[in-house]
N, C-alpha and C positions, 0 to 999 in steps of 0.2 A: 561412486562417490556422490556425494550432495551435490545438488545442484536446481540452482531456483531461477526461473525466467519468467518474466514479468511481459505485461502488453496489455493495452489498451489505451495506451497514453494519448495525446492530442492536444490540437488546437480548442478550445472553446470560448465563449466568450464570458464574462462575467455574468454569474446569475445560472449558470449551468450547471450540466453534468457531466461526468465521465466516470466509467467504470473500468479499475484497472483488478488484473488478475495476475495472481502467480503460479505456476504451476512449480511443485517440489518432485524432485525421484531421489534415492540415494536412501533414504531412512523413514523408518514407520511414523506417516506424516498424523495418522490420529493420535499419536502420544505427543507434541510437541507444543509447543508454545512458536508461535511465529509471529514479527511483528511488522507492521511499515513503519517505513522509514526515506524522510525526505530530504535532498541540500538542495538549495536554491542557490543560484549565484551567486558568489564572492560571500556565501555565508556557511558556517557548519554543520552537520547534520543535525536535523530534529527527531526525536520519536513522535510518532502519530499515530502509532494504536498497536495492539497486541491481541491476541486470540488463543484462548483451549479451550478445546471442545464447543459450551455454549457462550462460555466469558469471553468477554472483550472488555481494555481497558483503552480509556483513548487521549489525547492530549485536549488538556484546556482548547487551543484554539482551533478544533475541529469538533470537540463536543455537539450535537442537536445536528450535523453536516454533513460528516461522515459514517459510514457502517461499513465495521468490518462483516464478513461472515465467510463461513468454510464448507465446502463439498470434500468430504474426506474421501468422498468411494473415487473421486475424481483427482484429488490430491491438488486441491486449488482452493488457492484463500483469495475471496474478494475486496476488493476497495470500493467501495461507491461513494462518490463524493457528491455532492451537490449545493448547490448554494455557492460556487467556485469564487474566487473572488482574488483581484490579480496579487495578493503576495502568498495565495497557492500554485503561485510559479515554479515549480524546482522539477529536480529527478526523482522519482519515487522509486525504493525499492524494499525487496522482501526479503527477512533477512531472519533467521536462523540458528542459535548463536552467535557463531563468528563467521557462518559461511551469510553470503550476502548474492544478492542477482547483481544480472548485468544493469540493470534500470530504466525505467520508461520514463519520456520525459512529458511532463503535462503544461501550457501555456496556458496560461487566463488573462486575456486579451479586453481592455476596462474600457 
């Protein structure tokens, strides 16, 4: 079955970096479209970026900040965020369709 697990997450401080990854098994991870995705406290999920192959598309507020990118022989799509800044506070997760990970939580600490 699918199955997406995320890690990297952490404390940082504002003006940082963290780099989170998900590793996919369950289905042929070069053919798909995968995206992040974050909820921050007491709010709802946002999209934050997406990936096939060389594409990435990514939300207004992480544009210039973020980079997705993908090892496919590895079946891992990376997050790298940088520039962190504290209302990239939430849970990040990588998601699949409808199958989703457990989620990694990231802090940015101002």
């Amino acid at each position: 079955q699918v199955q997406l697990v995320e890690s990297g997450g952490g404390l940082v401080h504002a003006g940082g970096s963290l780099t989170l990854s998900c590793v996919g098994s369950g289905f042929d991870f070069n053919t798909h479209w995968l995206s992040w995705i974050r909820r921050a406290p007491g709010k709802e999920l946002q999209w934050v970026g997406d990936s096939f192959t060389d594409h990435s598309n990514y939300a207004d507020f992480v544009k210039g900040r973020f980079t997705i990118s993908r090892d496919n022989a590895k079946n891992t799509i990376y997050l790298q965020m940088d520039d962190l800044r504290a209302e990239d506070t939430a849970t990040y997760y990588c998601r699949k369709g409808s199958f989703q990970g457990q989620g990694t939580q990231v802090t940015v600490s101002s």
